[in-house]
C-alpha positions as CSV (number, residue, x, y, z in Angstrom):
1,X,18.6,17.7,5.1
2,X,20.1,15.8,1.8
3,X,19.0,12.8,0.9
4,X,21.9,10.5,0.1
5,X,22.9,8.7,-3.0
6,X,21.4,5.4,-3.6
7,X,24.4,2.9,-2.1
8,X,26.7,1.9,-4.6
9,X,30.1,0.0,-4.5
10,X,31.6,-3.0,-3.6
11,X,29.6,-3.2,-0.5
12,X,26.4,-2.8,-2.0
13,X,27.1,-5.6,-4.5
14,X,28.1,-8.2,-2.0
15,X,24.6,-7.2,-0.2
16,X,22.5,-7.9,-3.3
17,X,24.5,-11.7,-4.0
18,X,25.1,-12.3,-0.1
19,X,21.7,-15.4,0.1
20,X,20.4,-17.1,-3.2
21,X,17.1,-16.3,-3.9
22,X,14.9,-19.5,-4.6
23,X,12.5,-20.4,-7.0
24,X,9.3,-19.2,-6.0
25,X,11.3,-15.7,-5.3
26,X,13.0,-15.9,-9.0
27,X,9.5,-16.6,-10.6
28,X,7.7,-14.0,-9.4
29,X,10.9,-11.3,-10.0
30,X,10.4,-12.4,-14.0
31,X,6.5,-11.9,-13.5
32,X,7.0,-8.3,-11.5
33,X,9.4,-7.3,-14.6
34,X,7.3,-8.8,-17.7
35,X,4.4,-6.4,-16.1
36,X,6.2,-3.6,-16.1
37,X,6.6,-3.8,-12.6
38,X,10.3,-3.0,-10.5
39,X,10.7,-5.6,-7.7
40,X,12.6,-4.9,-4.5
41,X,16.2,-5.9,-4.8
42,X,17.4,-8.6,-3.4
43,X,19.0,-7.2,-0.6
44,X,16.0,-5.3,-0.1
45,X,14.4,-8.7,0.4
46,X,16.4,-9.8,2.5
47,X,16.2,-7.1,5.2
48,X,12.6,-7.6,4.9
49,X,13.0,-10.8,6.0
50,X,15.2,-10.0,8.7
51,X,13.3,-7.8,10.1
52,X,10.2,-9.8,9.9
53,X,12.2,-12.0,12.4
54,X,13.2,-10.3,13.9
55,X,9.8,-9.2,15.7
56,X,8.7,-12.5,15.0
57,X,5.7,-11.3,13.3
58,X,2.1,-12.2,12.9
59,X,0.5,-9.5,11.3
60,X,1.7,-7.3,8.5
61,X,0.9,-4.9,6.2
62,X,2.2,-4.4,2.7
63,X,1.5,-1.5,0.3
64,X,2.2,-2.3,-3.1
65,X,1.6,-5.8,-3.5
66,X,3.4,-5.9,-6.9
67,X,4.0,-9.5,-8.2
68,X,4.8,-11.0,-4.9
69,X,8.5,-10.7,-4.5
70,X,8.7,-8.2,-1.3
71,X,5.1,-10.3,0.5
72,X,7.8,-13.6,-0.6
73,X,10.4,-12.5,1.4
74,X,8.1,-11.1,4.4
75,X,6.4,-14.4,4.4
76,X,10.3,-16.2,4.7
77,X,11.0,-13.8,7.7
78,X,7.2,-14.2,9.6
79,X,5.7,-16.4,12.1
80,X,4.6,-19.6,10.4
81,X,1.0,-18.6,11.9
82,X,1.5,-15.4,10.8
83,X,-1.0,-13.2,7.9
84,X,0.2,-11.1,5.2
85,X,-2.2,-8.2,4.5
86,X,-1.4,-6.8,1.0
87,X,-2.8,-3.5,-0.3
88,X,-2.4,-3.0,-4.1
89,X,-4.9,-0.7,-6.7
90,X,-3.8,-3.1,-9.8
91,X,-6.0,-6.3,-9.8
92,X,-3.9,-7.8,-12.2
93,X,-0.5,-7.7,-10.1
94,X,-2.3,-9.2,-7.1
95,X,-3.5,-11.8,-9.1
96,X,0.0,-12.5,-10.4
97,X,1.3,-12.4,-7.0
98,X,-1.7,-15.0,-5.2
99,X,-0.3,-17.1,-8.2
100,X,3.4,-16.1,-7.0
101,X,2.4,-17.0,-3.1
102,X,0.5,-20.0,-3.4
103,X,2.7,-21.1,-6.0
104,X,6.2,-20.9,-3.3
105,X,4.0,-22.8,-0.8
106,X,2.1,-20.3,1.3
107,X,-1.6,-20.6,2.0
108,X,-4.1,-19.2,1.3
109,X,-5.0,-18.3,5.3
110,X,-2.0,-16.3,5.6
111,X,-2.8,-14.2,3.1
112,X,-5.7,-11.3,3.0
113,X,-5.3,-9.5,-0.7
114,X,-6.7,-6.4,-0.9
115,X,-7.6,-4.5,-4.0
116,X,-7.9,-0.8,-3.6
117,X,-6.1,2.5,-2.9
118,X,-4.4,2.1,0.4
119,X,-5.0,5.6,2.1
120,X,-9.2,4.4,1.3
121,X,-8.0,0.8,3.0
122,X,-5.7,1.3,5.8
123,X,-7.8,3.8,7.5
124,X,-9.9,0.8,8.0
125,X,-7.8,-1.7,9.5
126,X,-7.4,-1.7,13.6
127,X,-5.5,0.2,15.7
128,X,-2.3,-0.9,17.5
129,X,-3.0,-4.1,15.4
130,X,0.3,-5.0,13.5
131,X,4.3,-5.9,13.9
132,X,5.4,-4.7,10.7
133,X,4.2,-2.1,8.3
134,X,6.0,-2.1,4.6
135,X,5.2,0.6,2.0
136,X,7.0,0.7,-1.7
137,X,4.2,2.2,-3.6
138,X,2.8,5.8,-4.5
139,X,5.9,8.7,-3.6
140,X,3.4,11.5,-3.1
141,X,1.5,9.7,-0.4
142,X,4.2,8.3,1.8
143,X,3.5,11.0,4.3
144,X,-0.2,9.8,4.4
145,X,1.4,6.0,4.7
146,X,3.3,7.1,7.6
147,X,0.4,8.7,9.7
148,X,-1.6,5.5,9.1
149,X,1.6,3.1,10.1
150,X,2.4,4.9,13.7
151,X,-1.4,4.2,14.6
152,X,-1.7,0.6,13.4
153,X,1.7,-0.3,14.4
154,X,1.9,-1.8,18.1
155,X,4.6,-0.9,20.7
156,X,7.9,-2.4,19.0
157,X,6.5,-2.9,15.8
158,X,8.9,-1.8,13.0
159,X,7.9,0.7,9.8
160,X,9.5,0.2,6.8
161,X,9.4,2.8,3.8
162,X,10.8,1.7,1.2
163,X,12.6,3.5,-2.4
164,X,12.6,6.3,0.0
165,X,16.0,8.3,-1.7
166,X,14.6,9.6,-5.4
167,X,16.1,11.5,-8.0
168,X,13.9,14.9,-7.9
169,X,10.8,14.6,-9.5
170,X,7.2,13.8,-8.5
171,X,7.3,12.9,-5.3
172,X,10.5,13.5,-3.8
173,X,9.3,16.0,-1.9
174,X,7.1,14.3,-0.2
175,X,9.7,12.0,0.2
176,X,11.8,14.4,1.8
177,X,8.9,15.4,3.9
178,X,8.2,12.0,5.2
179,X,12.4,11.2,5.9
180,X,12.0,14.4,8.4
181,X,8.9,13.5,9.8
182,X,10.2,10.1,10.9
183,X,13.5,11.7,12.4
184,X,11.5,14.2,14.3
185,X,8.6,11.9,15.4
186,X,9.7,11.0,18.9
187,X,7.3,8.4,19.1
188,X,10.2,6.4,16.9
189,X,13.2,5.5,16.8
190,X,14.2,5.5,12.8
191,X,17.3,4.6,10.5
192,X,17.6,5.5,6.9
193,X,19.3,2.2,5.5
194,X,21.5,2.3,2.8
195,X,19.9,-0.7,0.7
196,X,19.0,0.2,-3.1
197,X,17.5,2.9,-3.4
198,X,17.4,3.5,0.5
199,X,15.1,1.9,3.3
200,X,14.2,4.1,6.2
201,X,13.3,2.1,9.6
202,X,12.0,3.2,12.4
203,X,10.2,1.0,15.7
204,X,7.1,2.5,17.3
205,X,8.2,3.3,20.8
């Protein structure tokens, strides 16, 4: 299988100016870029948030907390009860992006930072125990991410893998590795979006 092009044309542009982004969203987009940092479009964000409501969830999991902007737009879409766990190895960016969260309005009980490499951390966290699992972090280890998210995610919980269509280079094979893995898995029923630079869904049967 070929991985498509990233999307591109008129459709695509409308997508990434369809909803205005808001304050807390646009603050921590400038503190993402002035550390180096590439945030998730903004129609990226917005199918996060979608999607977050759309399984009206309560627990998720985010690898690569960046700045804050995807965990901003998760937060939009969740329960109002609902905890954001964020899994990030850069202590810097998750203080930037407590600053970002707290900052748009969300407290500190829905949110549960976590410092450290996320195949060490998510090994830990419980079974079956989450709606929504969202990974835009390391290429070379989304095949690890995606053995993790089928166990943690519950019946009808949704995966997202995010920046999943790459240029070749370190990583993409993994990349392509993890595309057909989700397509084959017929514990899920998958998608591969084209939003940026591609989002591939899939819901844990």
């Amino acid at each position: 299988m070929t991985l498509p092009a990233s999307a591109s044309g008129p459709a695509a542009a409308r997508a990434e100016t369809y909803l205005a982004e808001d304050d807390g969203i646009t603050r921590a987009r400038a503190l993402s870029r002035s550390a180096g940092v590439e945030p998730v479009s903004a129609a990226a964000g917005a199918t996060l948030t979608l999607l977050a409501a759309a399984v009206s969830a309560r627990a998720v999991v985010e690898i690569g907390t960046g700045a804050g902007v995807s965990g901003l737009y998760l937060l939009r879409g969740m329960a109002a009860d609902g905890t954001l766990t964020s899994i990030d190895v850069d202590p810097e960016l998750q203080r930037a992006a407590r600053a970002s969260f707290l900052g748009a309005g969300a407290g500190p009980s829905r949110l549960r930072l976590i410092n450290g490499m996320a195949l060490e951390v998510l090994p830990r966290l419980t079974d079956g125990g989450y709606d929504l699992i969202v990974a835009d972090a390391v290429p070379a280890e989304y095949p690890g991410y995606l053995d993790e998210a089928v166990r943690l995610l519950r019946p009808g919980g949704v995966l997202v893998l995010d920046g999943i269509v790459a240029p070749d280079g370190p990583g993409s094979a993994a990349l392509q590795e993890t595309v057909d893995a989700v397509r084959d898995d017929e514990r899920l029923v998958s998608a591969l979006l084209p939003v940026a630079d591609g989002m591939l869904c899939a819901v844990r049967r």
